[in-house]
N, CA, C and O of each residue as an XYZ file, in Angstrom:
752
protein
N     153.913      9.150     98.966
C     152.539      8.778     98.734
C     151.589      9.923     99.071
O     150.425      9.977     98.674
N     152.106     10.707     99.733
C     151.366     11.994    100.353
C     151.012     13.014     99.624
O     149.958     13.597     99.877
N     151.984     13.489     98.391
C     151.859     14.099     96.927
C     150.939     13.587     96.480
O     150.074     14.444     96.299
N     150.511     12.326     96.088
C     149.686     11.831     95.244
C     148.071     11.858     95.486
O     147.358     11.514     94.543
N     147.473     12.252     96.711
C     146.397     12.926     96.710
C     146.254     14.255     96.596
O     145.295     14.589     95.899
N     147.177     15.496     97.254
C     147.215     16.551     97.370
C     147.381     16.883     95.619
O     146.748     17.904     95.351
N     147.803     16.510     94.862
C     147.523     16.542     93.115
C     146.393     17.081     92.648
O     146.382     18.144     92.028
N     144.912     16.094     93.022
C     144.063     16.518     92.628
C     143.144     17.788     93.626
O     142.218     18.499     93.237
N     143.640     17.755     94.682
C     143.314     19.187     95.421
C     143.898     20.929     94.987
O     143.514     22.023     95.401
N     145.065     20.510     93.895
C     145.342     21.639     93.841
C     144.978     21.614     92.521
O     144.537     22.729     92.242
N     144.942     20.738     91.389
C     143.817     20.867     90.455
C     142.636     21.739     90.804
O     142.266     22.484     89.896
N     142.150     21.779     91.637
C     140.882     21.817     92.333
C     140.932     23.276     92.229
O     140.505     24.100     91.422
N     141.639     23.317     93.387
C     142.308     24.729     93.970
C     142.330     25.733     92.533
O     141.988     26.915     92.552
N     142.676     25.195     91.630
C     143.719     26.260     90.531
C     142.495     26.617     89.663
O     142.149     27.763     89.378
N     141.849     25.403     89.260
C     140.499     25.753     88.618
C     139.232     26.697     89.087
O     138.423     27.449     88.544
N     139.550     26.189     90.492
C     138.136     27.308     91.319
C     138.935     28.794     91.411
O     138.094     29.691     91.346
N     140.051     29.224     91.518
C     140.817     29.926     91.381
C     140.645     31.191     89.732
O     140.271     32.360     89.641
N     141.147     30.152     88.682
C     140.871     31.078     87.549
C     139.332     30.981     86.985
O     138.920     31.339     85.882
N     138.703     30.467     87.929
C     136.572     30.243     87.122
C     136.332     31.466     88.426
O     135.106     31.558     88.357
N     136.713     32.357     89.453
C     136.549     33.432     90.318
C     136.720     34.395     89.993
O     137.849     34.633     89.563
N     135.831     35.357     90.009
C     136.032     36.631     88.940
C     137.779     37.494     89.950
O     138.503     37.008     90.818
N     137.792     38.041     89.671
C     139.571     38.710     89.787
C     139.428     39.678     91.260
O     139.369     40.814     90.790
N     139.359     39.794     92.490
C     139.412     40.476     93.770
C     140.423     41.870     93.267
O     139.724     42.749     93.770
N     141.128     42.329     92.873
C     141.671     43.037     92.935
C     142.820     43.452     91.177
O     142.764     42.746     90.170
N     143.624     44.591     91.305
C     144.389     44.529     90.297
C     145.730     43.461     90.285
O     146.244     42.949     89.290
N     146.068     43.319     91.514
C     147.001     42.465     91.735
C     146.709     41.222     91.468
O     147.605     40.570     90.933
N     145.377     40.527     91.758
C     144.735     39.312     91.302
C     145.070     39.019     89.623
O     145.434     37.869     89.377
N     144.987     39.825     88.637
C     144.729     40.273     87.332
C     146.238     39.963     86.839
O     146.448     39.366     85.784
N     147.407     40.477     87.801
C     148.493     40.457     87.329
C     148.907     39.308     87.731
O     149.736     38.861     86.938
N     148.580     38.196     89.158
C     148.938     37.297     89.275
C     148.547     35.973     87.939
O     149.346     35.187     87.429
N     146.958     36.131     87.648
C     146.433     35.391     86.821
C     147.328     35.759     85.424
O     147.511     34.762     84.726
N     147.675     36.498     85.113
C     148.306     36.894     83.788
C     149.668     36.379     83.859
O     150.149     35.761     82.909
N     150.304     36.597     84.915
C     151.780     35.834     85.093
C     151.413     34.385     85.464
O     152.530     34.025     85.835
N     150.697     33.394     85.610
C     150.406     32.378     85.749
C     150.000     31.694     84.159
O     150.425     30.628     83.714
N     149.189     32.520     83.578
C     148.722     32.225     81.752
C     149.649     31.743     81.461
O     149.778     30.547     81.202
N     151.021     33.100     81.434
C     151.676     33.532     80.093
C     152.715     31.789     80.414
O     153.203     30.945     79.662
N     152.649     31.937     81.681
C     153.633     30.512     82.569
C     153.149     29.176     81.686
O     153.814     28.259     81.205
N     151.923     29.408     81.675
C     150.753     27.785     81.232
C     150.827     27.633     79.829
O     150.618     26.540     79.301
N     151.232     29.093     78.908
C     150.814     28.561     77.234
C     152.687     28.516     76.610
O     153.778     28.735     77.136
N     152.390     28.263     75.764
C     153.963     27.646     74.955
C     153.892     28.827     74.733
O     152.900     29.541     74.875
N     155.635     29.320     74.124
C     155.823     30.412     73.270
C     155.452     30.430     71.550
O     155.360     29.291     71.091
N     155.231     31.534     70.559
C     154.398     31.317     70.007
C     155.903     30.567     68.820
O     157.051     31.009     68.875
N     155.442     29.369     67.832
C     156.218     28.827     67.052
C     156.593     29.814     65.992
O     157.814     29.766     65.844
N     156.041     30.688     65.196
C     155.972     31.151     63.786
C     155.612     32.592     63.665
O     154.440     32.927     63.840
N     156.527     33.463     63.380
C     156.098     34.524     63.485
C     155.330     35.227     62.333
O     155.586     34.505     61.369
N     154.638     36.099     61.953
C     154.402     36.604     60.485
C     155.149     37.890     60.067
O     155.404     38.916     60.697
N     155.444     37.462     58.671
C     156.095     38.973     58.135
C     156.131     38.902     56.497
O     155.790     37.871     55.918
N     156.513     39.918     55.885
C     156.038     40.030     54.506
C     157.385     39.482     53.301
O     157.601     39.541     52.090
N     157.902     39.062     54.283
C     158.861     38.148     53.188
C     158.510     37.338     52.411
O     157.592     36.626     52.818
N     159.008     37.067     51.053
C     158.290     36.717     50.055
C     156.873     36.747     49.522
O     156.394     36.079     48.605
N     156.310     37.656     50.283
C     155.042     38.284     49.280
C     155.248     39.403     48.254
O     156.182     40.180     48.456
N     154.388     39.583     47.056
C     155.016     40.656     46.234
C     154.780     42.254     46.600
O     153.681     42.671     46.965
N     155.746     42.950     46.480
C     156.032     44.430     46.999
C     154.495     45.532     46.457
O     154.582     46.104     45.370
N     153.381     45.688     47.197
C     152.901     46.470     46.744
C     152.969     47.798     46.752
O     153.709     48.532     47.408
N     152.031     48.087     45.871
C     152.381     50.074     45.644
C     151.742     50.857     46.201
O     150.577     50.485     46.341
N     152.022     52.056     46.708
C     151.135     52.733     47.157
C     150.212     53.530     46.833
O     150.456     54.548     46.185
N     148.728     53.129     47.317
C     147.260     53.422     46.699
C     147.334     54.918     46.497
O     148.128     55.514     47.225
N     146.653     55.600     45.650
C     147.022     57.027     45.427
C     146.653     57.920     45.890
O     147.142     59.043     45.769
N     145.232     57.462     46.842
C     144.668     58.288     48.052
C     145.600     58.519     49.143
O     145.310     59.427     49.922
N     146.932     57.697     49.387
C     147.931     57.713     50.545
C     148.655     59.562     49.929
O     148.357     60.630     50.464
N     149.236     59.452     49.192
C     149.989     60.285     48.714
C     149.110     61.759     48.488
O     148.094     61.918     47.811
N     149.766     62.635     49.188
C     149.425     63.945     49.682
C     149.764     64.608     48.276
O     150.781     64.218     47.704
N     149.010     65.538     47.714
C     148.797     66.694     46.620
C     149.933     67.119     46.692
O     150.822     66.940     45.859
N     150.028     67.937     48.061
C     150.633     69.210     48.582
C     151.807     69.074     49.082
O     152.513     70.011     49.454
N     152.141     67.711     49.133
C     153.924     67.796     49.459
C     155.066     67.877     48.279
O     155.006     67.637     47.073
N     156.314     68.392     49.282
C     157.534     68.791     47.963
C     157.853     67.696     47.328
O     157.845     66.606     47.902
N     158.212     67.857     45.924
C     159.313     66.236     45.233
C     160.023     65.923     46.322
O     160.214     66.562     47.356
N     160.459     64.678     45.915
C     161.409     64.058     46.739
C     162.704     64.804     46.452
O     162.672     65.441     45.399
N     164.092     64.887     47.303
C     164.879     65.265     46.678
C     165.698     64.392     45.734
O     166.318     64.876     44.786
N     165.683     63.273     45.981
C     166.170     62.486     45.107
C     166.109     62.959     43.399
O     167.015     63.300     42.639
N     164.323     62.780     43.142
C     163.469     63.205     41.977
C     164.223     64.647     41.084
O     164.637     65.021     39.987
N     164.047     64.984     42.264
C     164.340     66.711     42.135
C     165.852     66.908     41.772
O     166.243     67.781     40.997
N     166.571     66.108     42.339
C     168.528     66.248     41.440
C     168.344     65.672     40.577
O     168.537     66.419     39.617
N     167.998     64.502     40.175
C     167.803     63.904     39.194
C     167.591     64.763     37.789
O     168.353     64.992     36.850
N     166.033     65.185     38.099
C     165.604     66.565     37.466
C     166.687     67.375     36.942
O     167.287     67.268     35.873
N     166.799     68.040     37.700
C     168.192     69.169     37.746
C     169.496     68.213     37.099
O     169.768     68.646     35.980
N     170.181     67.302     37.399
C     171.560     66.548     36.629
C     171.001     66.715     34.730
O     171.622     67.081     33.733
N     169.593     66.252     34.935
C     169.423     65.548     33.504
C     169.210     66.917     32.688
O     169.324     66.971     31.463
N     168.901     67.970     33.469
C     168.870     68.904     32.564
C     167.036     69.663     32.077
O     166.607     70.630     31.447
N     166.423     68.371     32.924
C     164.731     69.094     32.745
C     163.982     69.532     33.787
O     164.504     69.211     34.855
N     163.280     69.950     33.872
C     162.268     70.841     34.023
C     161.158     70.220     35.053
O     160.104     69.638     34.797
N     162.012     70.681     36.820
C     161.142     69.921     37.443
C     159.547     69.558     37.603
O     158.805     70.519     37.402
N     158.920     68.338     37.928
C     157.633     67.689     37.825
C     156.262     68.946     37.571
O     155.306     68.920     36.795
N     156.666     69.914     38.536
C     155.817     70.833     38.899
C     155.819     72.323     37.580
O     154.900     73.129     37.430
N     156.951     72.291     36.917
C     157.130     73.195     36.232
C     156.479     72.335     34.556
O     155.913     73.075     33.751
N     156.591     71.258     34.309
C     157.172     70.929     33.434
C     155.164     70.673     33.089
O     154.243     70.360     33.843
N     155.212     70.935     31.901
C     153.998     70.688     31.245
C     152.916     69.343     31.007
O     153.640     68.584     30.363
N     151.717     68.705     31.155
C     151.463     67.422     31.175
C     151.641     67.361     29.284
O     151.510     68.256     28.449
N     151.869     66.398     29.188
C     152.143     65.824     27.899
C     150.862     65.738     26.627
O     151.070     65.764     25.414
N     149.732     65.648     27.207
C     148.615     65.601     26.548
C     147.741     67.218     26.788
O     147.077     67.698     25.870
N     147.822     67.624     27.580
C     147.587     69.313     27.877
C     147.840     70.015     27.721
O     148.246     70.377     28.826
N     148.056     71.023     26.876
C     148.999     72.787     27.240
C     148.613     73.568     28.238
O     147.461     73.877     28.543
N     149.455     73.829     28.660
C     149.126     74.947     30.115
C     148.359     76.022     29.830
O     148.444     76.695     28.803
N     147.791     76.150     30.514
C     146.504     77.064     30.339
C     147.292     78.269     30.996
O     147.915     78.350     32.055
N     146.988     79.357     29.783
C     147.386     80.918     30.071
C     147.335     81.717     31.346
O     146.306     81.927     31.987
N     148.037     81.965     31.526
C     148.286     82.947     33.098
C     147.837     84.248     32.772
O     148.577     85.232     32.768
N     146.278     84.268     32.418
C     146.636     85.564     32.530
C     145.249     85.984     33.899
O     144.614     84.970     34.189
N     144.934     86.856     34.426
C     144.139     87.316     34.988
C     143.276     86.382     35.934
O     143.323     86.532     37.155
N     142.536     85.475     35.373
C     141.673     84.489     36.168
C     142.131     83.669     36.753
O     141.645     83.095     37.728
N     143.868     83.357     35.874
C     144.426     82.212     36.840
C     145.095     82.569     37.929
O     145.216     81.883     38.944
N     145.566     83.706     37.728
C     146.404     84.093     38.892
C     145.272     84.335     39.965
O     145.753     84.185     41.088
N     143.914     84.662     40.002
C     142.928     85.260     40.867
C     142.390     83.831     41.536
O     142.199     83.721     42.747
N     142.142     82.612     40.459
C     142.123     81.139     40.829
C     142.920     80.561     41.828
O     142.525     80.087     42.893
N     144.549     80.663     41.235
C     145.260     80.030     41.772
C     145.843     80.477     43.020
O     146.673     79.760     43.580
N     145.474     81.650     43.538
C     145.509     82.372     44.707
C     144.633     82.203     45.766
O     144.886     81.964     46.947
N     143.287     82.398     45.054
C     142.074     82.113     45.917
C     142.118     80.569     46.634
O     141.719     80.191     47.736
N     142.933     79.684     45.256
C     142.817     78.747     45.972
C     143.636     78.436     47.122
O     143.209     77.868     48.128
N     145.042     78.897     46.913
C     145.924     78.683     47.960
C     145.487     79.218     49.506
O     145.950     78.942     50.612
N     144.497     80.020     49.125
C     144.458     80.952     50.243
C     143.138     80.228     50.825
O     142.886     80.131     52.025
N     142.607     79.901     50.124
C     141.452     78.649     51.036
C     141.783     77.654     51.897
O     141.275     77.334     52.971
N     142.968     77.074     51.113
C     143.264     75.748     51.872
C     144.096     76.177     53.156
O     144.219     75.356     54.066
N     144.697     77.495     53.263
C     145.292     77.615     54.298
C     144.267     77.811     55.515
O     144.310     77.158     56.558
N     143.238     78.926     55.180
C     142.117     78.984     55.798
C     141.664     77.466     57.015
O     141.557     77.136     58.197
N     141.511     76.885     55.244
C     141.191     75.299     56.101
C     141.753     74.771     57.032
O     141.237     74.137     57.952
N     143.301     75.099     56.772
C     143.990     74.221     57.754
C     144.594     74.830     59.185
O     145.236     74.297     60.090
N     144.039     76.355     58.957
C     144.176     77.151     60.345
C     143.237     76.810     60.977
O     143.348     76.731     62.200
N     142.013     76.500     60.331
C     140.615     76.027     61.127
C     140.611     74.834     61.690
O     140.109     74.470     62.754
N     141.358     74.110     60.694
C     141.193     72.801     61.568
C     142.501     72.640     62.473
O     142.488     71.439     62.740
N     143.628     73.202     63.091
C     144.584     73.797     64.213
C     143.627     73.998     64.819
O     143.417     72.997     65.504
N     142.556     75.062     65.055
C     141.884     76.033     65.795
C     140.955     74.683     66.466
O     140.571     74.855     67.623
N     140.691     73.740     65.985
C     139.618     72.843     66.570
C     140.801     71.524     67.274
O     140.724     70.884     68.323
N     141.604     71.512     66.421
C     142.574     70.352     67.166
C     142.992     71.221     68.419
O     143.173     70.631     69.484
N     143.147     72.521     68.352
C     143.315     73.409     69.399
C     142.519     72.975     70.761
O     142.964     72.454     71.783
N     141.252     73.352     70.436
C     139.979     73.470     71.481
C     139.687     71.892     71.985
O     139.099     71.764     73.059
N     140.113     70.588     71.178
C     139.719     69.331     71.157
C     140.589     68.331     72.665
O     140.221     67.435     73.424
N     142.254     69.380     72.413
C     143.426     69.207     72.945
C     142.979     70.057     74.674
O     143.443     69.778     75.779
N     142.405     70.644     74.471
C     141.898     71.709     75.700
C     141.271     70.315     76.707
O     141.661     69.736     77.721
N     140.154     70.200     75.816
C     139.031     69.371     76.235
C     139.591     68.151     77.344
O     139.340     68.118     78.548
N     140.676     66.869     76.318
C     141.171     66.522     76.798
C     142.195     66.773     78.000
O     142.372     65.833     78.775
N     142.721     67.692     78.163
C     143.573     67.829     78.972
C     142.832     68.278     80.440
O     143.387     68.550     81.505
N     141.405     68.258     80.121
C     140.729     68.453     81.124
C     140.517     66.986     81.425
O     141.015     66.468     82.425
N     139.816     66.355     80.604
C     139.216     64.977     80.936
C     140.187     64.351     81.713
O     139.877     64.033     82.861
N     141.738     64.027     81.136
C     142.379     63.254     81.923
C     142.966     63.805     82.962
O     143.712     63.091     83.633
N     142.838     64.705     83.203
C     142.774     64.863     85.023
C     141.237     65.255     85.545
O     141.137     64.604     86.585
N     140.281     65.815     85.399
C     139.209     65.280     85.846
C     138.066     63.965     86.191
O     137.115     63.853     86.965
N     138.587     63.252     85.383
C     137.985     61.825     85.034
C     137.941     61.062     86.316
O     138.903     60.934     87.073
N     136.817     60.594     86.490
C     137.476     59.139     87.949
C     137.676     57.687     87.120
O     138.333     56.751     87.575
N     137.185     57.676     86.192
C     137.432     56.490     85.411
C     139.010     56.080     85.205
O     139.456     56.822     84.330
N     139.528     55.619     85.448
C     141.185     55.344     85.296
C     141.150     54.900     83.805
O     142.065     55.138     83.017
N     139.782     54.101     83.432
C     140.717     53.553     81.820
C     139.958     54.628     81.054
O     140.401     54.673     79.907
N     139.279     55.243     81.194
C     138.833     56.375     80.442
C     139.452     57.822     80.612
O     139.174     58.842     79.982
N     140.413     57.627     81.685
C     140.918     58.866     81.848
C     142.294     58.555     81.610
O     143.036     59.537     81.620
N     143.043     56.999     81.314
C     143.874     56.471     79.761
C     143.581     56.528     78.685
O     144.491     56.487     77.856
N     142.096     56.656     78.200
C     141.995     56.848     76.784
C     142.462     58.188     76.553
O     143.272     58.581     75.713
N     141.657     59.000     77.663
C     141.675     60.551     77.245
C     143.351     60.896     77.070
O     143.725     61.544     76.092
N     144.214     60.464     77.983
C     145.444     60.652     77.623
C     145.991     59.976     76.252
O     146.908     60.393     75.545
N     145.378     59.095     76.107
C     146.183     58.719     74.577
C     145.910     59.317     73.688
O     146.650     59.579     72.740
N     144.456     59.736     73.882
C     143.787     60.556     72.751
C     144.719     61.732     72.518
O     145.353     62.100     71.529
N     144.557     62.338     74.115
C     145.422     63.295     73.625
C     147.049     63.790     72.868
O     147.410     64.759     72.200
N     147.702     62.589     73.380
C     148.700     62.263     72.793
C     148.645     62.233     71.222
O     149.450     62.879     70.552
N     147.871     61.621     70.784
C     147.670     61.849     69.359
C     146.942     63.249     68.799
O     147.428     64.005     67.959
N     146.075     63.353     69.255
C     145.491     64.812     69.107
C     146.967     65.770     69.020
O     146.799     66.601     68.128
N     148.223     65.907     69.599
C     148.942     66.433     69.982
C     150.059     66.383     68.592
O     150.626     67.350     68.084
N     150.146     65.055     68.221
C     150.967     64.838     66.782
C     150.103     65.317     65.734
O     150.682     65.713     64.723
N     148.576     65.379     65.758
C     148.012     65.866     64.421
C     148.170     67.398     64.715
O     148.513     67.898     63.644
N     148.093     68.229     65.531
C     148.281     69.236     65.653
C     149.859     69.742     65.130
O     150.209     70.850     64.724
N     150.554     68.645     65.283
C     151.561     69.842     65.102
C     152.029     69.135     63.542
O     153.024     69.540     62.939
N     151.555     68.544     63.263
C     151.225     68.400     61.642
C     150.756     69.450     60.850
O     151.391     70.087     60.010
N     149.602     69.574     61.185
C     148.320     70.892     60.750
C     149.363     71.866     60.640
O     149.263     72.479     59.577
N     150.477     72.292     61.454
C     150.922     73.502     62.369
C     151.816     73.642     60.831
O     151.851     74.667     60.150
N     152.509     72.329     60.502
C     153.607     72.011     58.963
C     152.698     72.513     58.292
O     152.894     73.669     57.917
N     151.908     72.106     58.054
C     150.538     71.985     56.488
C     150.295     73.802     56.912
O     150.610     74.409     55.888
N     150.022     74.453     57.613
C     149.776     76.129     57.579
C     150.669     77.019     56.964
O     150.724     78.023     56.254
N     151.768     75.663     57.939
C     153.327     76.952     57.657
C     153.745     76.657     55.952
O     154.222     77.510     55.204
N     153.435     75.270     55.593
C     153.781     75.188     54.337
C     152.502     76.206     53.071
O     152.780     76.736     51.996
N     151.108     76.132     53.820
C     150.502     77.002     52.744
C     151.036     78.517     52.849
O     150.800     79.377     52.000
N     151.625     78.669     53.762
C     151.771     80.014     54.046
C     153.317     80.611     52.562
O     153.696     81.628     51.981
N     153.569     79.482     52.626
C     155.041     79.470     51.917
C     154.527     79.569     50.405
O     154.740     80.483     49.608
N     153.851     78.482     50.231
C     153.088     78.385     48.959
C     152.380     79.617     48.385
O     152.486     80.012     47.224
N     151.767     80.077     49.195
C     151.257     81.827     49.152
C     152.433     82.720     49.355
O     152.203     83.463     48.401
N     153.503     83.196     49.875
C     154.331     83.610     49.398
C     155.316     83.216     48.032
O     155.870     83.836     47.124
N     155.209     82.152     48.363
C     156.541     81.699     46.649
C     155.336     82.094     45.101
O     155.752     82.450     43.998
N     153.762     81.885     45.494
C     153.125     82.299     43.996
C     153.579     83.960     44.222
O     154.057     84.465     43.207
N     153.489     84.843     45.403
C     153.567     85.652     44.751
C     154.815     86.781     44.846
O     154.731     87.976     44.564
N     156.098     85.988     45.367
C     157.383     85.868     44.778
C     156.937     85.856     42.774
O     156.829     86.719     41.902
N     156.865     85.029     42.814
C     156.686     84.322     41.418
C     156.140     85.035     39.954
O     156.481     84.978     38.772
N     154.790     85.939     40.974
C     153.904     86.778     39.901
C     155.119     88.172     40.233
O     155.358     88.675     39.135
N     155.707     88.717     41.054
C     156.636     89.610     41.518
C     157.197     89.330     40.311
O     156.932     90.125     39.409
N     158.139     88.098     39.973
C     159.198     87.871     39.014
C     158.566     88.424     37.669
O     159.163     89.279     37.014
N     157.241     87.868     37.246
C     156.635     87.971     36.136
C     155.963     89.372     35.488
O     155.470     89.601     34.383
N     156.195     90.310     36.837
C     155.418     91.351     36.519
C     153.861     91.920     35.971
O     153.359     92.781     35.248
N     153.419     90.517     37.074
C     151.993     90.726     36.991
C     151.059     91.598     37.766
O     151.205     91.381     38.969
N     150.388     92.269     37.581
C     149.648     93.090     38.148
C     149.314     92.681     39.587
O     148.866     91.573     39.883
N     149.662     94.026     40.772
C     149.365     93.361     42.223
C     148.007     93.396     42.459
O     147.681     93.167     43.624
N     147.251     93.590     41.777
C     145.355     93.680     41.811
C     145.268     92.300     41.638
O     144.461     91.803     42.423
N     146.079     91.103     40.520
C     145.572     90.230     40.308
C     146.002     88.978     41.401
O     145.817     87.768     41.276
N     146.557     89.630     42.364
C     147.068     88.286     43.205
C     146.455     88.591     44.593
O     146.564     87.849     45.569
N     145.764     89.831     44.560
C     144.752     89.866     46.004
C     143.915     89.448     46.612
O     143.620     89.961     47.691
């Protein structure tokens, strides 16, 4: 019979308890292991089974990366003329002579530009951070700064691919004009 009042005291208790703002971090973890205790597990999970397979939007897909290799044997078994070589169907290729090679150089050589510049700032950005999260007194701001940086850290060494690959791209055109015996004035 002695249970049966002490019931609504710890009602009491439990409510004035989680309506008290949180004393400490340990408070935070007790209340959270007490929740997760109080709610059901979840019934239904979500996932993309049986919805229809969409495609990917064409802003996803990068200019500047290689065929697949798949594409590319394929290519090669059947006997044609990989994606990049092979002419658009409604266009004729516009003549190589002089402006394009000075075009198609200038351009390569821009975008590398670009993407050393933007290294050079993921560079200085990565600095920054690595100050913040050990200077910081903020603990969750001096967790952001570490996550940040963490990511800051994968785009960098992305950028680092995308340089080394323009760099390649600017050597293989002028491999290429080498093969063709085009004037070395026109690829400078």
């Amino acid at each position: 019979m002695s249970s049966l009042w002490q019931m609504p005291a710890v009602l009491i208790f439990l409510a004035s308890w989680l309506a008290s703002p949180p004393t400490g971090l340990a408070d935070v973890a007790n209340r959270e292991a007490f929740r997760r205790l109080a709610t059901q597990k979840s019934q239904a999970s979500l996932t993309n089974l049986g919805l229809p397979e969409e495609s990917v939007p064409p802003a996803a897909v990068s200019l500047n990366s290689a065929p697949a290799p798949a594409a590319a044997e394929t290519a090669a078994n059947s006997g044609a003329k990989p994606a990049d070589a092979a002419a658009p169907a409604g266009k004729p290729e516009p003549p190589r002579d002089e402006n394009w090679w000075r075009a198609k150089m200038t351009e390569l050589r821009t975008a590398e530009e670009k993407d050393r510049q933007a290294v050079d700032g993921l560079q200085t950005r990565i600095n920054r951070l690595q100050a913040d999260s050990v200077n910081l007194d903020d603990p969750l701001k001096q967790t952001r700064a570490r996550l940040d940086l963490v990511a800051t850290i994968d785009q960098l060494d992305k950028m680092k691919l995308q340089v080394e690959a323009d760099r390649r791209a600017i050597s293989d055109l002028q491999e290429q004009a080498r093969r063709q015996n085009v004037p070395a004035g026109w690829i400078r």
